[in-house]
Residue, then its C-alpha position, 0 to 999 in steps of 0.5 A: x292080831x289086827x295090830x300085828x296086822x297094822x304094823x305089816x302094812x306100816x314095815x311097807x312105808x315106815x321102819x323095821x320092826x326089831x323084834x324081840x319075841x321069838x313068837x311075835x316074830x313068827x307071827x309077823x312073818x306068817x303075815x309077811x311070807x311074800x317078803x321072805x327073800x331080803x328086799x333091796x334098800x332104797x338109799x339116801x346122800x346125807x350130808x354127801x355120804x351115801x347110805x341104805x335107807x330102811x324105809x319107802x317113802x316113795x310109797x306114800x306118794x305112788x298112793x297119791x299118783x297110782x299112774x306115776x308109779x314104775x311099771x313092773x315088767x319083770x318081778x324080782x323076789x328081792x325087789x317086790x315094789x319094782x324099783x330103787x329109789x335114791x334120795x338126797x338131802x340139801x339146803x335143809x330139805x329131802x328131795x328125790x335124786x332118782x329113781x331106777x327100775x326094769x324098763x323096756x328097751x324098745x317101747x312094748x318090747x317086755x323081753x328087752x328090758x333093762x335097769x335104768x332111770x324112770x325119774x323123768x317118767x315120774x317127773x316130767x317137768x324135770x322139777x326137783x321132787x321135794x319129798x314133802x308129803x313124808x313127816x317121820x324118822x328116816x332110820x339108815x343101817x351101816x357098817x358091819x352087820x349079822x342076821x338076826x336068827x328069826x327074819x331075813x330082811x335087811x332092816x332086820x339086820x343088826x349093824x355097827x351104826x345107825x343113822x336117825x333123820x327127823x323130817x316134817x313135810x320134807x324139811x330135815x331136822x335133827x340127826x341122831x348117830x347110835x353106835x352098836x345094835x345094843x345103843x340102837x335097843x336101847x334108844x328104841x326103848x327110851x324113845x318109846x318111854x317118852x312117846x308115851x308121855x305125848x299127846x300124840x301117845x294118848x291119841x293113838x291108843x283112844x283110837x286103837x281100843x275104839x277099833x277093839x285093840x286090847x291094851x297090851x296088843x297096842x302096848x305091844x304094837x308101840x314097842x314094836x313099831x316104835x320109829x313108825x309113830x314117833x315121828x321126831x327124835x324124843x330123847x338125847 
């Protein structure tokens, strides 16, 4: 159960769990009900093309800047964090195009609100803001898609196509497109094979059984939140 834990808080900044479980699904979603209504995805221009992004990677960042993060004034079931973010990749690096949120119309007004931009609140100097604090897979949905039968979350979500992006401390690398749900399971599962064979693996698993995990609840939480720990592509 601590790992199942861990992967709940994991789904906030890095990737959707695809479960195959109808229990495990249960008991994530037990610890996740404050989510229940699908979430608004943030987006990302890759190579001009707009797409949803099944990640927050402005998360990671509010952590180091509680004060910059949007205030909330008004809550909204399908936009728990209180805000959109857009991102955009250029020249080979990640940067942040903007980011909206509810924000008063007049300043202390809360009943005037409005969705707008807060990008010059969060960045003031009018600097680009490279996202050079996320290393990992960025994992975009498109096309057609149909709700899997145990979660109502948008990166649950069984689409046409996906889109995997490598980046390391803001720089973009490789890409990988997966056409169909069951070419996305299965680059999953390879994926997971290879991650297996990395230092990086063994690293993880000596510290979960330090912290009492049981081997087959870390063998679980890997399969499961494989994109959240192999943070570039493994596999062709």
């Amino acid at each position: 159960m601590k790992t199942y834990r861990r992967i709940a808080r994991q789904m906030s900044f890095f990737y959707f769990i695809l479960i195959a479980g109808t229990m495990l699904a249960a008991t994530l979603l037990l610890s996740l009900n404050v989510y229940a209504t699908s979430q608004r995805p943030n987006r990302i221009y890759f190579d001009g093309k707009k797409y949803d992004l099944c990640t927050d990677p402005m998360e990671e960042y509010f952590k180091t800047y509680p004060n910059g993060k949007p205030k909330i004034y008004f809550r909204d079931t399908s936009l728990y964090r209180g805000y959109l973010a857009t991102f955009e990749t250029d020249g080979g690096s990640l940067f942040v195009k903007d980011i909206e949120a509810n924000k008063p119309r007049v300043s202390g007004d809360d009943s005037t609100a409005e969705w707008q931009s807060v990008l010059a609140d969060i960045v003031p100097s009018n600097e680009r803001l490279k996202v050079d604090w996320v290393t990992g897979l960025l994992v975009a949905p498109f096309g057609n898609y149909r709700q899997l039968d145990y979660t109502e979350y948008d990166c649950e979500l069984a689409y046409e196509n996906y889109l995997v992006i490598e980046v390391k401390d803001g720089q973009v690398g490789r890409s990988k497109r997966l056409v169909g749900f069951e070419n996305w399971m299965e680059f999953q599962q390879k994926q997971s094979d290879a991650f297996r064979k990395t230092k990086e693996f063994k690293d993880l698993v000596k510290k979960w059984r330090s912290e009492g995990d049981t081997d087959e609840s870390i063998n679980s939480a890997i399969k499961y939140s494989i994109l959240a720990h192999s943070k570039k592509i493994l596999v062709d």
